[in-house]
Every structure is written in C-alpha cells, then in structure tokens.
C-alpha positions in Angstrom: 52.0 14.8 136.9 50.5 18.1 136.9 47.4 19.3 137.9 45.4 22.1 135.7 41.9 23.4 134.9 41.0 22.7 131.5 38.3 20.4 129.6 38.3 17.8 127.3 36.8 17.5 123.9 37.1 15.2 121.0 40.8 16.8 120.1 42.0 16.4 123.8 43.1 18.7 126.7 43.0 21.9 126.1 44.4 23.4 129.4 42.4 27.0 130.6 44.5 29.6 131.7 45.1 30.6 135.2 46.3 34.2 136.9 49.4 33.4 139.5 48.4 31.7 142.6 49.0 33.9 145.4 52.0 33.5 147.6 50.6 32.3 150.5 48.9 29.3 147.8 52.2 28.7 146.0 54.0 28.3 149.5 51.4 25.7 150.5 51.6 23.7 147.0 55.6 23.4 147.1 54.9 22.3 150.6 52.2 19.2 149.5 54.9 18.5 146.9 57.7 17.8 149.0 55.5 15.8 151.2 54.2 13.9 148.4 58.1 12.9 146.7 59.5 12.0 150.6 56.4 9.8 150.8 56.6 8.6 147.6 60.3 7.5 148.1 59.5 5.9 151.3 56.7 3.9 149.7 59.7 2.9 146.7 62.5 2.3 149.2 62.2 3.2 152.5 61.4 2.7 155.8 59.3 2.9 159.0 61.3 5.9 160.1 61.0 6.9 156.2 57.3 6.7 156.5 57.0 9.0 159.5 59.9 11.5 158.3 57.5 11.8 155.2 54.4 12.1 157.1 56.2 14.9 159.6 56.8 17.4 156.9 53.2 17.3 156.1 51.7 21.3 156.3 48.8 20.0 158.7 51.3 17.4 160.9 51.9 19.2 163.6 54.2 16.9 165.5 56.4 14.0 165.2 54.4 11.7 168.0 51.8 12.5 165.7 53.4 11.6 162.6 54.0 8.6 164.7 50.8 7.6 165.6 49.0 8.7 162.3 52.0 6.2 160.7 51.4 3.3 162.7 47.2 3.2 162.8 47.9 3.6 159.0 50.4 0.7 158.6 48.5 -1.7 161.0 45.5 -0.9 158.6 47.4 -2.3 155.9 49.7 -4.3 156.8 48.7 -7.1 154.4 49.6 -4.9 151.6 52.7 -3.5 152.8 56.2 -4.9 152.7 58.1 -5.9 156.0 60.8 -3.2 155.5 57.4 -0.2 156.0 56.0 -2.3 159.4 59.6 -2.4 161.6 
C-alpha cells in the first residue's frame, strides 16, 4: 500500500506531487513502517511475545511494561476474535 495526495476523477487516481518530506518526517514514517510489518507478522504468525516485540518498537511506546500492558488490555478486548497462539 502506499499512501499519497491525489484526487479522483472519472479516469482514476491521478497522484499530486509532493516536495521531500523533511528528515526528521521521513525518520518517523520508516519508523510507523517497521512497526506496522513486525505487527503485521505477529497478527500472520506470531505470538504473545510477537505482539508486544511489535508493539515495543512503536515511536510513541516508550517501554516494554508498557508494550506489555497496552498488549494485554488490547488482547483481553478481543479475545473472541483472536487465535490461542496471540492470548498465551
């Protein structure tokens, strides 16, 4: 997936063209993005410990008890959904 600014019309996207983002931005965006593929594979195939590894490299995460306890009130939320592997 990628995110852009652009608009739609009857022929389709037609993507608007942006400066460079500024260090400090692109720094942050990598970061989100690694977060976003360890989750992601943790969701897929991982685990518990997965889940909160993921959840630890977050930008605004500041710890791992946390990560920890941001993981488990999110998994006892929905636990009906989630499989056995994500809850141990």
């Amino acid at each position: 997936m990628v995110e852009l600014v652009g608009y739609i019309d009857r022929n389709g996207v037609v993507p608007l063209v942006q400066g460079h983002m500024p260090r400090q931005v692109v720094g942050l965006v990598k970061m989100l993005g690694e977060y976003q593929a360890l989750a992601a594979e943790a969701a897929w195939s991982g685990s518990r410990t997965d889940g909160i590894r993921a959840l630890a490299s977050h930008p605004l995460v500041f710890s791992l008890p946390e990560a920890e306890a941001i993981y488990d009130e999110m998994a006892a939320a929905h636990r009906q959904y989630l499989p056995e592997r994500l809850l141990r």
